[in-house]
RODO-550630 format. One record per atom (N, C-alpha, C): residue in one letter; x negated, z, y. Coordinates in steps of 0.02 Angstrom, whole numbers, padded with zeros to 5 digits, always signed. Each point is the difference from the previous one (the first is absolute). Layout:
AXZY;...
This chain:
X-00031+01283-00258;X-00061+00037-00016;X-00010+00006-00075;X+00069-00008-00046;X-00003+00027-00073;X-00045-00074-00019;X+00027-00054+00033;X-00036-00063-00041;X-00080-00010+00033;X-00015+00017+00069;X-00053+00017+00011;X-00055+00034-00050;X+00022+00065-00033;X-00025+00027-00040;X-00019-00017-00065;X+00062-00046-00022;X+00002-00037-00058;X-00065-00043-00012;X-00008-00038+00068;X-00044-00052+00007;X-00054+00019+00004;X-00037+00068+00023;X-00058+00010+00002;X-00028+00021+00060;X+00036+00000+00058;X-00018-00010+00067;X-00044+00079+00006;X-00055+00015+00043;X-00024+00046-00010;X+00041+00046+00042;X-00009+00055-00011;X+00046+00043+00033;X+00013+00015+00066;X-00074-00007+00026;X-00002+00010+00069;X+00021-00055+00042;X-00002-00056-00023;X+00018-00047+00039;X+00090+00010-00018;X+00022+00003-00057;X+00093+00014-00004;X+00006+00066+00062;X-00052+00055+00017;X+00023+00053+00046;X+00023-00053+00073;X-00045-00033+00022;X-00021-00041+00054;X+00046-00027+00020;X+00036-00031-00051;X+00053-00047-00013;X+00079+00032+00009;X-00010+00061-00032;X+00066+00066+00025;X-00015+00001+00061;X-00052+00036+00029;X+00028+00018+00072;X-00011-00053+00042;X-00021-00075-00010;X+00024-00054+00045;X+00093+00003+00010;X+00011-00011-00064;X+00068+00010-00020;X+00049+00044+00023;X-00026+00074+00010;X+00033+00043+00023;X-00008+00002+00086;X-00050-00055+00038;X-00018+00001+00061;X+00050-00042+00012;X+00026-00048-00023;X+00037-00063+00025;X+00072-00002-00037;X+00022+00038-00037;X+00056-00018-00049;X+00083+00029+00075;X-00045+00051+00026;X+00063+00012+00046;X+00004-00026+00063;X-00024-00068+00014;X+00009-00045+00049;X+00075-00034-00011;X+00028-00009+00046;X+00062-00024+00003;X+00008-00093+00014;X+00023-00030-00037;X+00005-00060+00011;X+00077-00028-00033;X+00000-00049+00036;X+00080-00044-00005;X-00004-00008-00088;X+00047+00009-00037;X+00039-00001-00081;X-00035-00056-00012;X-00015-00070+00035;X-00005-00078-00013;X-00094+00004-00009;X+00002+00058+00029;X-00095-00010-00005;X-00012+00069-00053;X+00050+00048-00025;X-00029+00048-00046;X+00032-00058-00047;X+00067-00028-00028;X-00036-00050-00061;X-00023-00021-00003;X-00061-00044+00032;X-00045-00024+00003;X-00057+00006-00057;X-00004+00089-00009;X-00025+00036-00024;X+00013+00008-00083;X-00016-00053-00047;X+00032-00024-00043;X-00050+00037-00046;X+00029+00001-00089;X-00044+00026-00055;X-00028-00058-00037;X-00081-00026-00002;X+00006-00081-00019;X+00017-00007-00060;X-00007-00078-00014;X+00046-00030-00068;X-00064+00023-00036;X-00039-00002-00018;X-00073+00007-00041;X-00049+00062+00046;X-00017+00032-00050;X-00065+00056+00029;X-00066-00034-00042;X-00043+00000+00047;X-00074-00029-00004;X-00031+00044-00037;X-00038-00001-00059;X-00036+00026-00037;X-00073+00012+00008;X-00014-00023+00050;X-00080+00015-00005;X-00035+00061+00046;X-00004+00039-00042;X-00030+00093+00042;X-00051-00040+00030;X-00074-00030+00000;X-00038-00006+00051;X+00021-00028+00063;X+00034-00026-00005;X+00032-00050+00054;X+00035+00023+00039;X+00033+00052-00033;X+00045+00025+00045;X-00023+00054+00054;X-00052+00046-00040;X-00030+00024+00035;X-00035-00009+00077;X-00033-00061-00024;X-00031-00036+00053;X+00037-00025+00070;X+00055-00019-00016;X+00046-00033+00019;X+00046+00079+00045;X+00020+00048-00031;X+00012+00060+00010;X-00047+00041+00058;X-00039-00006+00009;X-00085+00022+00014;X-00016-00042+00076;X+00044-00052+00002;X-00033-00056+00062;X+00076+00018+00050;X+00050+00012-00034;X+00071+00020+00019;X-00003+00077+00057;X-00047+00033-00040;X+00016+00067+00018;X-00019-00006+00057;X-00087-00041-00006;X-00052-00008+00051;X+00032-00043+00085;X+00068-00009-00009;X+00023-00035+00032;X-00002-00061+00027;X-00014-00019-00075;X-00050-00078+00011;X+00065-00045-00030;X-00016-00072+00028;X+00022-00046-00035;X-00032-00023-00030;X+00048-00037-00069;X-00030-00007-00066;X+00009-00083-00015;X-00038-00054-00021;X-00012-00069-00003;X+00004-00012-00088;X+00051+00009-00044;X-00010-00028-00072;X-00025-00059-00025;X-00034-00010-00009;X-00030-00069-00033;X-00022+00001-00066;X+00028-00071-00004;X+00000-00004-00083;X+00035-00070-00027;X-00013-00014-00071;X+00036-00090-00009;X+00090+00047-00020;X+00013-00044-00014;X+00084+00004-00023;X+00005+00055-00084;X+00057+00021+00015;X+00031+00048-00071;X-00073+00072+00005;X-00014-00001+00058;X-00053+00079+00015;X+00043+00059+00028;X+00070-00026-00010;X+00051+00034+00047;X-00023+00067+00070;X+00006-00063+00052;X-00030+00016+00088;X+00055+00017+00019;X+00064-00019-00011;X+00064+00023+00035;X+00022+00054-00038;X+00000+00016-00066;X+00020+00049-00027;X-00030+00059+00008;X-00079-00010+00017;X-00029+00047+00025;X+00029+00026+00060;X+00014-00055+00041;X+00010+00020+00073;X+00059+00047+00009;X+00059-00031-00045;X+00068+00028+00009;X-00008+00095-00029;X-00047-00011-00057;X-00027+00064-00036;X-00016+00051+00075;X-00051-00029+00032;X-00018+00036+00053;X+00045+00039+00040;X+00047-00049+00023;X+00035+00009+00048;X+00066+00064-00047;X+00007-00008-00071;X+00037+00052-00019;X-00028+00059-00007;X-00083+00004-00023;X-00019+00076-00001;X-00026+00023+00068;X+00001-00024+00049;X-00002+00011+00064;X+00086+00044+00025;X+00041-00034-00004;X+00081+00011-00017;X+00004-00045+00095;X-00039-00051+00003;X+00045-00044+00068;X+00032-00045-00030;X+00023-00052+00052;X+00051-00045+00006;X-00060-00056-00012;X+00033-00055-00024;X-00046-00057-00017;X+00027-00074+00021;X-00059-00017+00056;X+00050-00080+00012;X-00061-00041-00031;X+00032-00057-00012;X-00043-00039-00032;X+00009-00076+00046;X-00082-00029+00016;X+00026-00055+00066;X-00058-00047-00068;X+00044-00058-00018;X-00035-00048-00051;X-00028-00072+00053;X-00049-00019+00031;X-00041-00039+00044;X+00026-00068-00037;X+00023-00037+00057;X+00007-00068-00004;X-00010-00020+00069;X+00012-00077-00017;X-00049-00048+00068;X+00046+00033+00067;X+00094+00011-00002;X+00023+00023+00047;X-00001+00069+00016;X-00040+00038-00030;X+00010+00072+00022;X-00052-00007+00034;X+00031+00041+00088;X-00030+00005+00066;X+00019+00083+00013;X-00047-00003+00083;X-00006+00065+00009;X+00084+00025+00023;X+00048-00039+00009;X+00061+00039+00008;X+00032+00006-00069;X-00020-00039-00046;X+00043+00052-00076;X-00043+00040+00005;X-00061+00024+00017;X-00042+00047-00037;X+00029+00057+00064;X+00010-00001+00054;X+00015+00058+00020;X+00081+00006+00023;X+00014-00057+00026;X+00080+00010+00019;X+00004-00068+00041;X+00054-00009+00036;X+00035-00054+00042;X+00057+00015+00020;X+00020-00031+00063;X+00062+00022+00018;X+00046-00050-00020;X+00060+00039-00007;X+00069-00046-00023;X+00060+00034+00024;X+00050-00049-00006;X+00069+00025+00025;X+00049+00006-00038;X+00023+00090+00018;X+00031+00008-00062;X+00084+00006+00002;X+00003-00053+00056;X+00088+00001+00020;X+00027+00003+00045;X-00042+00077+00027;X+00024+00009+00079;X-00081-00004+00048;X-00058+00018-00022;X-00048-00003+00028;X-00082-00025-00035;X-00021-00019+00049;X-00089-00017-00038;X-00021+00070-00021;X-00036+00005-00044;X-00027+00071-00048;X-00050-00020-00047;X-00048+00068-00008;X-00037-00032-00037;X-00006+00019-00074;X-00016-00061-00017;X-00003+00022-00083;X-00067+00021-00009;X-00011+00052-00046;X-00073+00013-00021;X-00015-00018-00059;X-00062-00047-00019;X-00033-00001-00055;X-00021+00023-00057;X-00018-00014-00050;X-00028+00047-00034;X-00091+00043+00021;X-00024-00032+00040;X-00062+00044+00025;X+00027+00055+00054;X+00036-00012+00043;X+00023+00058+00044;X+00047+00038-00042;X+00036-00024-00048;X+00030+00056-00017;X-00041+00036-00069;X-00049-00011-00008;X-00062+00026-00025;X-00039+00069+00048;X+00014-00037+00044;X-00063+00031+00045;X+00064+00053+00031;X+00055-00001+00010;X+00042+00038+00037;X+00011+00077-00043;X+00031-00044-00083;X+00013+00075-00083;X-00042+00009-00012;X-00070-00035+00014;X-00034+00032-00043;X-00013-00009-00064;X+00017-00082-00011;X+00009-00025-00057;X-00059-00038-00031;X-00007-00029-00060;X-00067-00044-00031;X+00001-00061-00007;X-00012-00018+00044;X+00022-00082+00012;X-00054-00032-00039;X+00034-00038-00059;X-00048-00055-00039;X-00003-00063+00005;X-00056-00027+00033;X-00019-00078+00009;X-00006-00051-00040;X+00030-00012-00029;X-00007-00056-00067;X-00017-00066+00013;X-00071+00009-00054;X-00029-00085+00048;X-00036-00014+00049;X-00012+00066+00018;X-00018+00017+00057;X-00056-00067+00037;X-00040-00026-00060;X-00059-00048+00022;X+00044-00081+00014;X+00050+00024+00012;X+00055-00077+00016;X+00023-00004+00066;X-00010+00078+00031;X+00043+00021+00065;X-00046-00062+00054;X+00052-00030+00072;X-00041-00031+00034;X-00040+00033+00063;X-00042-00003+00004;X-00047+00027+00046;X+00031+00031+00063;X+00054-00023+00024;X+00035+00016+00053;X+00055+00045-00009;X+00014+00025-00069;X+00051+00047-00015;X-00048+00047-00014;X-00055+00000-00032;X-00013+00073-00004;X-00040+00032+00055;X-00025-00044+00058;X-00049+00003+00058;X+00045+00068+00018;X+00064+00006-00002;X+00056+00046+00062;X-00006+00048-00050;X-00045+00021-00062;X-00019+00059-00047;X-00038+00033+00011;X-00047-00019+00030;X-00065+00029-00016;X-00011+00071+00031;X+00042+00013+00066;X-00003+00080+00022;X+00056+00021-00041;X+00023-00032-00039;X+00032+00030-00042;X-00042+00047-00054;X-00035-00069-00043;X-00019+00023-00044;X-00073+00037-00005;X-00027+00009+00074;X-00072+00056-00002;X+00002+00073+00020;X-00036-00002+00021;X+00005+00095+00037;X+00060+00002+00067;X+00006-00056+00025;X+00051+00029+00059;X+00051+00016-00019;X+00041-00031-00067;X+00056+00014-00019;X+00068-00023+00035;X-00016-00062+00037;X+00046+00012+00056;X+00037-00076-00022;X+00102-00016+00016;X-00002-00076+00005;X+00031+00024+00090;X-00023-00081+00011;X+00043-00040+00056;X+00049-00042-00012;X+00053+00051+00040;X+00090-00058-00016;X-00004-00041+00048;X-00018-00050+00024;X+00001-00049+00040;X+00067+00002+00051;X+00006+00006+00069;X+00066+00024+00033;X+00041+00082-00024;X-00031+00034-00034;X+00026+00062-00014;X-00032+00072+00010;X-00074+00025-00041;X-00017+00043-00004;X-00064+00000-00047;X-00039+00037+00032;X-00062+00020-00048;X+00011+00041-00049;X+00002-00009-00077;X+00002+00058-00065;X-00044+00024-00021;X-00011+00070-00002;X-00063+00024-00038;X+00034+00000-00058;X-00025-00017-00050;X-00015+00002-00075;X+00037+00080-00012;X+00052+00007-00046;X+00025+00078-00050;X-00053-00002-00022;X-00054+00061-00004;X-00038+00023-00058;X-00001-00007-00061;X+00064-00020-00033;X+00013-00008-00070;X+00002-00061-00011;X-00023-00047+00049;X+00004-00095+00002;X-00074-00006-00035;X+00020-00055-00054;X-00064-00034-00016;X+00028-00064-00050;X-00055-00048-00001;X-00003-00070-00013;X-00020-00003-00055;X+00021-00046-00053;X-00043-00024-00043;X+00011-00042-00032;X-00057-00057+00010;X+00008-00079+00006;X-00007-00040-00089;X+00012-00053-00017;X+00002+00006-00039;X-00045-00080+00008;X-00060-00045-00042;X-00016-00057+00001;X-00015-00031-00061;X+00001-00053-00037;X-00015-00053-00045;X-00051-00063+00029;X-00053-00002-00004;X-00033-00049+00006;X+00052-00074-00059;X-00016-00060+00032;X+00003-00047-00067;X+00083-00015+00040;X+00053+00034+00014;X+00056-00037+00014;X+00008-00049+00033;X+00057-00077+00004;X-00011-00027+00059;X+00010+00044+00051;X-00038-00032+00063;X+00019+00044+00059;X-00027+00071+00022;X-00058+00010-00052;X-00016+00077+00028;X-00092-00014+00013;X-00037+00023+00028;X-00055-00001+00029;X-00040+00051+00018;X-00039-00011+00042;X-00071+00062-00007;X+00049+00029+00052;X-00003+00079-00024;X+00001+00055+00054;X-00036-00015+00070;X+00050+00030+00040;X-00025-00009+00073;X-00045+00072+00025;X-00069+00002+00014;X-00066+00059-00017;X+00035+00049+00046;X+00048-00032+00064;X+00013+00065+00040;X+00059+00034-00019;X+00041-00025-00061;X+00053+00025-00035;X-00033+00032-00059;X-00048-00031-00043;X-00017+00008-00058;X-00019+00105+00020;X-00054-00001+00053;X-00013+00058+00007;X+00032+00058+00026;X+00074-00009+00009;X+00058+00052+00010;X+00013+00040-00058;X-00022-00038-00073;X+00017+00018-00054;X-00056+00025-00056;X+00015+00057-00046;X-00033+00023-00051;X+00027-00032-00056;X-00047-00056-00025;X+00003-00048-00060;X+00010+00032-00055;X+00038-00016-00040;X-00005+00037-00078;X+00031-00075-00043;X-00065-00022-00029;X+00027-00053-00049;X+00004+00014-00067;X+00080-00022-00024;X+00034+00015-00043;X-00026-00039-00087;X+00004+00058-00043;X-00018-00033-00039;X+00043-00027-00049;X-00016-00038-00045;X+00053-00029-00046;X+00032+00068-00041;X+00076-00016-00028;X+00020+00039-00038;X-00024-00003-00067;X-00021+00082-00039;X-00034-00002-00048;X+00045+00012-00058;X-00033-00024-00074;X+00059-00020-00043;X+00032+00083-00013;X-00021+00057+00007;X+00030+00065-00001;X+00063+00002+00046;X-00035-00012+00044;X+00033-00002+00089;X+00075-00049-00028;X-00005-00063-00021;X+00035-00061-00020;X+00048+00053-00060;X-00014+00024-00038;X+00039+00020-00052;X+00044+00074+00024;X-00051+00018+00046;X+00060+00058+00011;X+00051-00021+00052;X-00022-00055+00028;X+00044-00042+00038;X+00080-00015-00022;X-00017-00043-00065;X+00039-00018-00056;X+00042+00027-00024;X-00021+00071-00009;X+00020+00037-00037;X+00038+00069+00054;X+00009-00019+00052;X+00009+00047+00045;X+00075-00038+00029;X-00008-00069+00033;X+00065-00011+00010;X+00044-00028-00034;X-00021+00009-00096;X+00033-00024-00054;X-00034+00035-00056;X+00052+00052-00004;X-00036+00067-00033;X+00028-00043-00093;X+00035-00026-00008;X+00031-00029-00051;X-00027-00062-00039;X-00081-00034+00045;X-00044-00034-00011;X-00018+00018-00090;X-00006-00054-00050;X-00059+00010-00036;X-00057+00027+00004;X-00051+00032-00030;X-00040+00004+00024;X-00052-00048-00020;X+00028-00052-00070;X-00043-00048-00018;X+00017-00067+00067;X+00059-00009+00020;X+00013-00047+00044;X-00020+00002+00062;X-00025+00091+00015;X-00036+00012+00073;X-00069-00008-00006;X-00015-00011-00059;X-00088+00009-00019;X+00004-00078+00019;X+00018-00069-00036;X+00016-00062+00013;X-00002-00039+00051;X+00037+00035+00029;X+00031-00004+00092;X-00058+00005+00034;X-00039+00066-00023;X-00074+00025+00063;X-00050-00049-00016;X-00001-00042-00067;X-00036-00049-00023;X-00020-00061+00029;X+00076-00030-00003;X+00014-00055+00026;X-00011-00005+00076;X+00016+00049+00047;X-00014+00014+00059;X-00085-00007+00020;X-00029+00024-00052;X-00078+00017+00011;X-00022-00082-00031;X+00011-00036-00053;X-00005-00037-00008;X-00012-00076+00050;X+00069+00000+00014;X+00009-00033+00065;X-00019-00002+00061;X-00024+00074+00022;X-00045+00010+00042;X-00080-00018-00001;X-00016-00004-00074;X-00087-00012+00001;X+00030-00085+00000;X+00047-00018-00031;X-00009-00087+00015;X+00016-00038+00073;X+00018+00062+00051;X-00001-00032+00065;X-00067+00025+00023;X-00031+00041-00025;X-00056+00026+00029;X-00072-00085+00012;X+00025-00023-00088;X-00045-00044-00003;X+00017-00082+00002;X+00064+00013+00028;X+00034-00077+00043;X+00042-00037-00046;X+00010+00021-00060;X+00015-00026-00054;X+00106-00008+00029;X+00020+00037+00037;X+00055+00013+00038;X+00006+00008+00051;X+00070-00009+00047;X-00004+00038+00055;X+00007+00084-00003;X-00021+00006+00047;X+00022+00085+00029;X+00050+00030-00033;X+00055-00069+00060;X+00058+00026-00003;X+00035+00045-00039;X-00015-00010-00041;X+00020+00022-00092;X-00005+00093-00004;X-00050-00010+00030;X+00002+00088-00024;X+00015+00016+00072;X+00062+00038-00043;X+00046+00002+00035;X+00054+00057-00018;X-00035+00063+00007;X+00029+00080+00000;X+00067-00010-00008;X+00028-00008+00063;X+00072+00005+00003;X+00040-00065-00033;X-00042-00057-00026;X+00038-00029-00055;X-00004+00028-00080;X-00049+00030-00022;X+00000+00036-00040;X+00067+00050-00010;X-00013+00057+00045;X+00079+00028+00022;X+00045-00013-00018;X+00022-00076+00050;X+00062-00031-00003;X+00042-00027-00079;X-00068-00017-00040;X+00023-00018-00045;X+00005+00039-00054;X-00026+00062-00008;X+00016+00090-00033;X+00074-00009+00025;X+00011+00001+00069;X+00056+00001+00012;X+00076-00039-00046;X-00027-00072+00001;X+00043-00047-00041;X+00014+00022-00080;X-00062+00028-00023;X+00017-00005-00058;X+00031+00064-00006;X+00015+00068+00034;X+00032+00019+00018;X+00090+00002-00020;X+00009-00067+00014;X+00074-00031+00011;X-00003-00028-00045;X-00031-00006-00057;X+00006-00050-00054;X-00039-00069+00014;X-00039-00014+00017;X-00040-00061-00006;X-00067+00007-00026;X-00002-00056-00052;X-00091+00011-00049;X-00022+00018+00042;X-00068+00031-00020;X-00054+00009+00042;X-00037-00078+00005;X+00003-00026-00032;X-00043-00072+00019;X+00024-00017+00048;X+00080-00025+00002;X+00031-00032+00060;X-00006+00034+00057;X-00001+00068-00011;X-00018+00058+00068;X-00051-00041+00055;X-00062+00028-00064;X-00055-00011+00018;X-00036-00054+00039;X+00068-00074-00018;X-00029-00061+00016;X+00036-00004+00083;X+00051+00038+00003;X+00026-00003+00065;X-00049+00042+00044;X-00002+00042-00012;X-00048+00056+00029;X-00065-00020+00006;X-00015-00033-00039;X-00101-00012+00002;X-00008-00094-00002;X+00033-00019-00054;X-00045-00077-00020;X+00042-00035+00064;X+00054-00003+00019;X+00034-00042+00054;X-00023+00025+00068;X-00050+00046-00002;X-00026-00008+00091;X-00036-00060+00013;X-00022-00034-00056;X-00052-00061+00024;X+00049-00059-00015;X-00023-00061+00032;X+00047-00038-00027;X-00048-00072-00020;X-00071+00024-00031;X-00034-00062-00027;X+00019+00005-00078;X+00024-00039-00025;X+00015+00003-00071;X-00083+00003-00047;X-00038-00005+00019;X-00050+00033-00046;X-00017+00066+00016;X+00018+00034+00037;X-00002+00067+00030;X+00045+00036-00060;X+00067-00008+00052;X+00040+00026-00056;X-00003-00030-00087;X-00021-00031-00017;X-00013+00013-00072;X-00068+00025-00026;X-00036+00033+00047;X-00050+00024-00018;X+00018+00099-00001;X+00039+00009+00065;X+00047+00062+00000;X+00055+00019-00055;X+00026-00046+00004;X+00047-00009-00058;X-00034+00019-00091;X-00046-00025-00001;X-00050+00007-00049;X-00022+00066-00024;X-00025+00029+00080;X-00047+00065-00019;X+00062+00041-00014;X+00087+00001+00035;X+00045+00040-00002;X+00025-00004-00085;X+00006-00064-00006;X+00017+00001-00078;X-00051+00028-00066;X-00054+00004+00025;X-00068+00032-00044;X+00047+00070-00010;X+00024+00029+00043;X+00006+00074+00029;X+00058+00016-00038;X+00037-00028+00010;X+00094-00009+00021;X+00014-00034-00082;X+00026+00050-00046;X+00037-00070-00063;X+00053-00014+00033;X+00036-00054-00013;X+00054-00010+00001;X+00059+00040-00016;X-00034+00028-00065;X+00074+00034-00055;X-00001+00074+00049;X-00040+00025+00077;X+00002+00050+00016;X+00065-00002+00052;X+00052+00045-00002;X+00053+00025+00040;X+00003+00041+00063;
């Protein structure tokens, strides 16, 4: 609640947010599903967003993030799921995820068949915030066994087991990228389970307190640089001059990180940013804008 406050959140919605908290905190669940319940690596900076996002939660809605890459959708999500205070599974959509990872399957565990549960039933069982990543990748036939999940009935079907109503404190929130291989138009009878909130880019304030938050020991001329080059690189994929790929949040990060340990910031930088592409006029066009930024003689 103290960083709630910090951030701006209006008050009445932080009350909302206590006595959800105080409604659900003395539910009892297995040790393996209260760690679950983790403090994330990064807190999301953006008060409108959160609000909104806060606001669709209470409403007992599920929530659909959309947005291009480095808008941080999962950090939001994991954010959620900590000022909420549930357990958080995270199910990342590929071509093999079907409706028995998503709810369970049986297996044998030595002496007898038993069933394992998923991360959506064991969502729907604690009471937990199950985040969909990718969600616009899932195949039509895994999320079909969702959908009384994810509307007003609240309900799953364990196939050979039992009907679940939904814990009250269960909710979803999906996460999508247009542009990846492999991801595609929302499916309209999924799309409308969810309250859209598209994410916006990180802003160079947002970017610096970023910086300056999980590397309090930052320059502040080398964090001014950093938010540069980032923004830089971003208007030259905007206008095709690069790929995407490049901007690239958590390579930025990574390479704060390196230099960190003693490595230039150029060489950081080139691991972290100019080597995501691998057309050699690319990277010496990245390479370029980083060295504009970056002297050499900097440590």
């Amino acid at each position: 609640m103290n960083w709630m406050d910090q951030m701006g959140i209006r008050p009445e919605l932080q009350k909302e947010v206590a006595h959800f908290r105080e409604r659900f905190d003395k539910d009892t669940a297995p040790s393996s599903v209260r760690d679950a319940a983790e403090v994330p690596r990064f807190h999301y900076l953006g008060k409108d967003i959160l609000e909104k996002a806060i606001c669709a939660l209470l409403c007992e809605k599920n929530l659909l993030l959309a947005g291009p890459k480095a808008t941080g959708k999962n950090v939001l999500a994991e954010n959620l799921a900590w000022i909420f205070g549930r357990p958080c599974w995270n199910v990342s959509f590929h071509i093999n995820v079907d409706a028995s990872y998503l709810i369970g399957t049986d297996t044998f565990d030595g002496e007898k068949v038993v069933f394992r549960p998923g991360p959506v039933y064991q969502c729907a069982r604690y009471g937990g915030f199950g985040i969909l990543d990718e969600i616009n990748m899932a195949k039509n036939e895994a999320m079909a066994v969702l959908h009384a999940t994810l509307d007003y009935r609240r309900i799953l079907e364990v196939s050979g087991y039992d009907r679940i109503v939904l814990h009250p404190a269960a909710r979803f929130i999906g996460t999508m990228n247009y542009g990846y291989a492999g991801t595609r138009e929302l499916n309209e009878a999924l799309g409308s389970r969810f309250l859209v909130l598209q994410m916006p880019t990180i802003s160079e304030k947002q970017l610096d307190l970023l910086l300056k938050t999980e590397y309090p020991e930052i320059g502040r001329n080398m964090c001014r640089q950093l938010s540069a080059i980032f923004y830089e690189l971003d208007a030259k994929a905007e206008s095709a001059e690069i790929s995407p790929r490049v901007v690239d949040l958590r390579g930025l990060l990574d390479a704060v990180a390196l230099m960190r340990l003693g490595l230039s910031p150029l060489d950081a930088c080139d691991m972290g940013l100019t080597n995501k592409v691998f057309d050699a006029t690319e990277r010496a066009i990245i390479h370029d804008v980083i060295a504009a930024r970056i002297p050499k003689s900097w440590n």
